[in-house]
C-alpha positions in Angstrom: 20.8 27.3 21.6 18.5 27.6 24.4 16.0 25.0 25.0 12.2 26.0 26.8 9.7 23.9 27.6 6.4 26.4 27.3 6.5 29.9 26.6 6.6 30.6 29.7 9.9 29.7 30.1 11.4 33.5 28.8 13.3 34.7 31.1 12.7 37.9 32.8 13.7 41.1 31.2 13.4 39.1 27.6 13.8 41.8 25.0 11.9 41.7 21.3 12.7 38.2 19.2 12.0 37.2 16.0 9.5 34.0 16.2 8.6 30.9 13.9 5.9 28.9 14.4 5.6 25.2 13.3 5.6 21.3 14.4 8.6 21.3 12.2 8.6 17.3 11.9 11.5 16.5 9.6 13.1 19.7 9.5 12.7 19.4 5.9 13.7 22.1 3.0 11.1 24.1 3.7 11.0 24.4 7.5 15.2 25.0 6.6 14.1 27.9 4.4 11.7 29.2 7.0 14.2 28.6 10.1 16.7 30.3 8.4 14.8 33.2 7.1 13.9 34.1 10.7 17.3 33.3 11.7 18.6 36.0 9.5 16.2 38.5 10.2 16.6 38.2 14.1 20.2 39.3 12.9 19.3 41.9 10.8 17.1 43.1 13.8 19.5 42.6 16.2 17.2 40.5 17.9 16.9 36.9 19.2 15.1 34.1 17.2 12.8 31.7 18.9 11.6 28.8 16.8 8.0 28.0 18.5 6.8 23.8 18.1 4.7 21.6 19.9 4.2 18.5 21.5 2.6 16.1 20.9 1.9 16.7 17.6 -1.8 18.8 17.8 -3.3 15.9 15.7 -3.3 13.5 18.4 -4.5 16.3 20.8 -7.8 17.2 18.4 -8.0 13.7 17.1 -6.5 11.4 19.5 -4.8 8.1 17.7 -4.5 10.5 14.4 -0.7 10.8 15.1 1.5 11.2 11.9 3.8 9.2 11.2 7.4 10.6 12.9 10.3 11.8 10.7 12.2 13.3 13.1 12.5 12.5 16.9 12.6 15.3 19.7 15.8 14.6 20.0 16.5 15.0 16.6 14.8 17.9 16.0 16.5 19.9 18.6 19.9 19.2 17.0 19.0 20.1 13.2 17.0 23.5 14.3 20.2 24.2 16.1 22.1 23.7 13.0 20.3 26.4 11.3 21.8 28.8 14.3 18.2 29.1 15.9 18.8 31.6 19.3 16.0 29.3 21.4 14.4 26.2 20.5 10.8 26.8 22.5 8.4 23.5 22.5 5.4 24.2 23.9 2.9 21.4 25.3 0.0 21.1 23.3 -3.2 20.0 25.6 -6.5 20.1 25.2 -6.8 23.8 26.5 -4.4 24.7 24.2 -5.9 23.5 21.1 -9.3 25.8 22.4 -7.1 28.7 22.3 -8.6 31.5 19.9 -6.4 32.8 17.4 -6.5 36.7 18.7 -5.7 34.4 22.5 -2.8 32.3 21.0 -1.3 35.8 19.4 -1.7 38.0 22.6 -1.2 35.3 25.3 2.0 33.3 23.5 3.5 36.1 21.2 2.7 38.9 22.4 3.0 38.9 26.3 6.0 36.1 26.6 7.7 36.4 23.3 7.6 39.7 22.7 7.6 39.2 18.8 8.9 42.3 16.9 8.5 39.8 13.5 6.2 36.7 13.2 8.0 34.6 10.1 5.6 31.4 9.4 5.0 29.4 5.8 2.2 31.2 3.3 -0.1 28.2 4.6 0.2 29.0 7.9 -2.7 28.0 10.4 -3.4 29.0 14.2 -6.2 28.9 16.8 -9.2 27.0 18.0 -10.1 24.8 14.7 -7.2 26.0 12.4 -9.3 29.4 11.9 -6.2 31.8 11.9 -4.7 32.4 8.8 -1.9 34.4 7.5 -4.1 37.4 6.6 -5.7 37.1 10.3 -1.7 37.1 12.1 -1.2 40.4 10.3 -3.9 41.8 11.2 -3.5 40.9 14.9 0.2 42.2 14.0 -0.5 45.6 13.0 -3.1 45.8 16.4 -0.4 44.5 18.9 2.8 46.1 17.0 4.4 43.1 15.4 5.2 42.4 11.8 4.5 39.3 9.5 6.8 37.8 7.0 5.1 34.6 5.0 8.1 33.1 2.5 6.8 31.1 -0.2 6.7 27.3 0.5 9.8 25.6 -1.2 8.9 23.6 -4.2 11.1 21.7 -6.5 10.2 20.4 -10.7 6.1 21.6 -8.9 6.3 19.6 -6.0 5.9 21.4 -2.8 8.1 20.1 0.1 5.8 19.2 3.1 5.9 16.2 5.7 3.0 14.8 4.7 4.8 14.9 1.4 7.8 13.0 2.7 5.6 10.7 5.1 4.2 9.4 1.9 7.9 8.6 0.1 9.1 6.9 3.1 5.7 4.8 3.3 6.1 4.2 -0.5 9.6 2.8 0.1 10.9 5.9 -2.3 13.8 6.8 0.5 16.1 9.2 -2.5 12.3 10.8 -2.9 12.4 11.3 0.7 16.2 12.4 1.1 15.8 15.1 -2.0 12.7 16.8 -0.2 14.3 16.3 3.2 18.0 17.1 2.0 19.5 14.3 3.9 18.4 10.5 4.2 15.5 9.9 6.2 16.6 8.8 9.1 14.9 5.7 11.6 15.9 5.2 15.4 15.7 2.3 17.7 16.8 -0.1 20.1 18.4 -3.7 19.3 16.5 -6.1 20.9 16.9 -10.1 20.2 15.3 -11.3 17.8 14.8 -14.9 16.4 18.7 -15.2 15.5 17.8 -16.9 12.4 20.1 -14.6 10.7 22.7 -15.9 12.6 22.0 -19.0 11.8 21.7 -18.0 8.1 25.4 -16.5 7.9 24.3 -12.7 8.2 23.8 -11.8 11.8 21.1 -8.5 12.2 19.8 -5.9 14.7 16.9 -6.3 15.5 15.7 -2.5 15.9 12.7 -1.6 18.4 11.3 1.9 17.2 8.9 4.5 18.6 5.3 3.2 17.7 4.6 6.8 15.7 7.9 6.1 13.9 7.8 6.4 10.0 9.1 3.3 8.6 9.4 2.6 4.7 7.6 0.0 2.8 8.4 -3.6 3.3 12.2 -4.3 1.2 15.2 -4.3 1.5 17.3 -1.1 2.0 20.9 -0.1 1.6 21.3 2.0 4.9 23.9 3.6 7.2 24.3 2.6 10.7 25.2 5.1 13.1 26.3 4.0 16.4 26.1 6.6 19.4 29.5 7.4 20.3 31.2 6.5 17.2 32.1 8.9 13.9 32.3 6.0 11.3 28.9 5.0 10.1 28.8 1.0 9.3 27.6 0.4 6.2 24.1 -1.8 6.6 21.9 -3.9 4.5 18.6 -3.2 6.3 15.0 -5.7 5.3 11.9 -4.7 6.7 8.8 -6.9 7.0 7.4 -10.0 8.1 9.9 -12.3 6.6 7.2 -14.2 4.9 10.0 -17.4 3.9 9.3 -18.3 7.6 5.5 -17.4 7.9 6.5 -14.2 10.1 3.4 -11.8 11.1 5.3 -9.4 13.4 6.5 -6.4 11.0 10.6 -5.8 11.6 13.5 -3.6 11.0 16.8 -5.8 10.7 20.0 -4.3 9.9 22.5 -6.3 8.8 25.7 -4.2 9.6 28.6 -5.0 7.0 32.4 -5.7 7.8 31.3 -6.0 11.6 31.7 -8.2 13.9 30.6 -7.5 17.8 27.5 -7.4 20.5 24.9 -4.5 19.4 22.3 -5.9 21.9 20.8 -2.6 24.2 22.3 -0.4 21.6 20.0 2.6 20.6 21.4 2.8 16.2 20.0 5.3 13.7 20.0 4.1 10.1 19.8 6.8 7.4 17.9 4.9 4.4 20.3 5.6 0.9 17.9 3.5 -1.6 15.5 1.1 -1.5 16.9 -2.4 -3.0 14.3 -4.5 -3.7 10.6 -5.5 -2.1 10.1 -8.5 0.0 9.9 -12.1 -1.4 9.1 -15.3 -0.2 11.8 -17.9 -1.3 10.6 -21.7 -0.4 13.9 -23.1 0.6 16.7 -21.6 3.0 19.9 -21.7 -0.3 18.1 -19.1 -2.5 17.1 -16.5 0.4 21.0 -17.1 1.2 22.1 -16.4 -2.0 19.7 -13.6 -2.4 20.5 -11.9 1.0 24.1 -11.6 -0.9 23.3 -10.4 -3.7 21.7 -7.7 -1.1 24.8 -7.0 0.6 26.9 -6.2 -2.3 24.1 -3.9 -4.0 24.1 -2.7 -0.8 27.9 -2.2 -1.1 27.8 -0.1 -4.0 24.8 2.0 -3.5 27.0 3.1 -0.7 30.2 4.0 -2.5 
């Protein structure tokens, strides 16, 4: 898959493509549906598909310090739209002048004269342009003027609930992480850097990483977790008992996520771990002595141990 930044970046002598539009955060079911119906209709075409995203996310362009919380880093994202066979993977910056683009501007300027669209595939709730005034009934319009054609699958829904991110965004900051995993159709996933931390688990018998995430990052609810820990370089995932919170038994205020990697003994100091979140344990408690967090945090470990079997 070919990577642009702006779409600018076609090449010269770039032939027709098949383009989707989105931010794409999560990569969830229903950006997998929409992906992969443009994916098989570049095919069809005998075409190239470009899958169009942005950042930063517009939201913190049109309403700075509005940014969603992240599902999926950059990173991330790259590698699961490559997955679904995308041709080119084009992120576009999205600035201030951007977000003043008109709809009818967006279409000619971005689709038309770099991308050379022969097929526009977006979700039936599609927006585009200065204020979100470009609908789906708009980009056909524009389509049938500039010679381009619209496809608008229906969103992907499952027992009436419609996948979304802002769907998923609310799971994860309910704590529901199999909610979360059914709508994205894998565990949510949170990544970060171990950094020290106050050692008290150490101290306590069950040595964690302390993990240092992107501000924007969409952590669950305060609990405990049963998680897997996926070390960079390394096939087997460890399996990981993971509490986020303030650990209120010792009057904490900073919020944490500490993963308590089972079966493992070494250094994960400077590492940069993913955990993918499997089911949410329990909620935080504040124990007044040290012996029944211990025997709790135990109890943790071999729920944790089964939940992952």
């Amino acid at each position: 898959m070919q990577r642009w930044r702006g779409y600018d970046a076609a090449p010269g002598g770039w032939g027709r493509s098949v383009v989707t539009i989105g931010v794409f955060d999560g990569v969830h079911k229903g950006h997998q549906a929409t992906i992969g119906h443009a994916v098989a209709r570049a095919r069809e075409l005998g075409v190239k598909s470009v899958v169009l995203t942005f950042d930063p996310h517009p939201a913190e362009v049109v309403r700075p310090g509005s940014h969603p919380a992240v599902l999926t880093e950059p990173h991330r994202k790259a590698e699961l739209i490559e997955t679904l066979g995308a041709d080119v993977l084009c992120v576009m910056p999205f600035t201030p002048e951007v977000s003043r683009l008109s709809a009818e501007a967006f279409v000619h300027d971005v689709l038309v004269e770099n991308l050379h669209a022969a097929l526009v595939v977006v979700g039936d709730n599609f927006r585009f342009g200065h204020r979100a005034a470009g609908d789906v009934a708009l980009l056909e319009r524009l389509g049938r003027t500039f010679g381009f054609a619209v496809e608008a699958p229906p969103l992907v829904a499952e027992s009436g609930t419609v996948f979304s991110s802002t769907y998923i965004r609310s799971c994860v900051d309910a704590g529901d992480v199999a909610a979360a995993a059914a709508a994205l159709g894998r565990p949510h996933r949170l990544e970060g850097v171990v950094v020290r931390g106050d050692q008290r688990g150490r101290e306590l018998g069950f040595p964690t990483a302390n993990l240092l995430c992107h501000r924007n990052a969409a952590v669950p609810a305060d609990g405990v977790y049963a998680a897997r820990m996926i070390r960079r370089g390394q096939r087997q995932p460890l399996a990981a008992a993971v509490s986020i919170g303030t650990n209120p038994t010792f009057s904490g205020r900073e919020r944490r996520v500490e993963a308590y990697a089972l079966d493992f003994d070494g250094d994960l100091y400077g590492e940069r771990l993913a955990l993918d979140f499997v089911a949410h344990l329990r909620g935080q408690t504040r124990f007044d002595s040290i012996e029944p967090l211990i025997a709790q945090i135990a109890q943790d470990v071999e729920r944790t141990r089964r939940a992952l079997n």
